[in-house]
C-alpha positions as CSV (number, residue, x, y, z in Angstrom):
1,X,54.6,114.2,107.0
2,X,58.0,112.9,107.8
3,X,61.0,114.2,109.1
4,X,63.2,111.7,107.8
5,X,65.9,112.4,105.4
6,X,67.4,109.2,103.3
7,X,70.9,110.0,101.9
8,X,71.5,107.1,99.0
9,X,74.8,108.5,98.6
10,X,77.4,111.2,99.8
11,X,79.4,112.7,97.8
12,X,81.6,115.0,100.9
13,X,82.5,113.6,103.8
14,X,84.6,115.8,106.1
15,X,85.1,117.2,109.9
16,X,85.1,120.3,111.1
17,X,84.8,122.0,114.8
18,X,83.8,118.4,116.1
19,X,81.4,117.2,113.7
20,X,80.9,114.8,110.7
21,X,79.4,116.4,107.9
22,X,77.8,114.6,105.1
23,X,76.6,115.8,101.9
24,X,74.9,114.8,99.3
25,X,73.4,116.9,96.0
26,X,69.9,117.7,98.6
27,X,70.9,117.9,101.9
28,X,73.8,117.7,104.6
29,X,73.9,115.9,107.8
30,X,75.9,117.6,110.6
31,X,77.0,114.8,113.6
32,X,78.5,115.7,116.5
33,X,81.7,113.3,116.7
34,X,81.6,113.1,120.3
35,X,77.6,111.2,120.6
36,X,78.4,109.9,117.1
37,X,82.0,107.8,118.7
38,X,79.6,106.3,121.2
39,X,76.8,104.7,119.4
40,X,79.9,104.4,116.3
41,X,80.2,100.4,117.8
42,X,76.1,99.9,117.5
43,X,76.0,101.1,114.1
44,X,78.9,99.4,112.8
45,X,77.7,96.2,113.9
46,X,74.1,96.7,112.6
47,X,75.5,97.8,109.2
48,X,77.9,95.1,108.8
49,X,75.3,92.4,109.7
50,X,72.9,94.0,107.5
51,X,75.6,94.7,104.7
52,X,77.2,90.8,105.1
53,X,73.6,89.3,103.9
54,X,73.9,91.4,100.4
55,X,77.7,91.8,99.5
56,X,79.9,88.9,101.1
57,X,82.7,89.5,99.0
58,X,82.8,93.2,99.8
59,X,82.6,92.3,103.3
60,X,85.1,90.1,103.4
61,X,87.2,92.8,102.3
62,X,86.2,95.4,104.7
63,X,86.1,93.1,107.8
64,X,89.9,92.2,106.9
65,X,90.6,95.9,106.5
66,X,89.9,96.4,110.3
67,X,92.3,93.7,111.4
């Protein structure tokens, strides 16, 4: 048995008392904002690495939006 939990989509994202929340129709993911800021740099870089091989366009778009 697994303890993983894979969220295909959110459809709430908010904070509250120093934590992300994410929610989807099944479950909710509570992240405390503090640990989440420092390993925020890691998982941006994995995902946009990971995201630039299947959407370039879109990426494109989001890496100018950070500029």
């Amino acid at each position: 048995m697994s303890n993983n939990i894979y969220i295909h989509e959110t459809h709430t994202i908010y904070v509250e008392n120093n934590e992300l929340h994410l929610l989807n129709d099944k479950h909710s993911i509570v992240i405390n904002i503090d640990t989440f800021m420092h390993d925020l740099p890691a998982i941006v870089s994995l995902c946009s690495k990971e995201y630039k091989k299947t959407n370039k366009e879109l990426y494109k778009r989001l890496k100018q939006s950070l500029k």
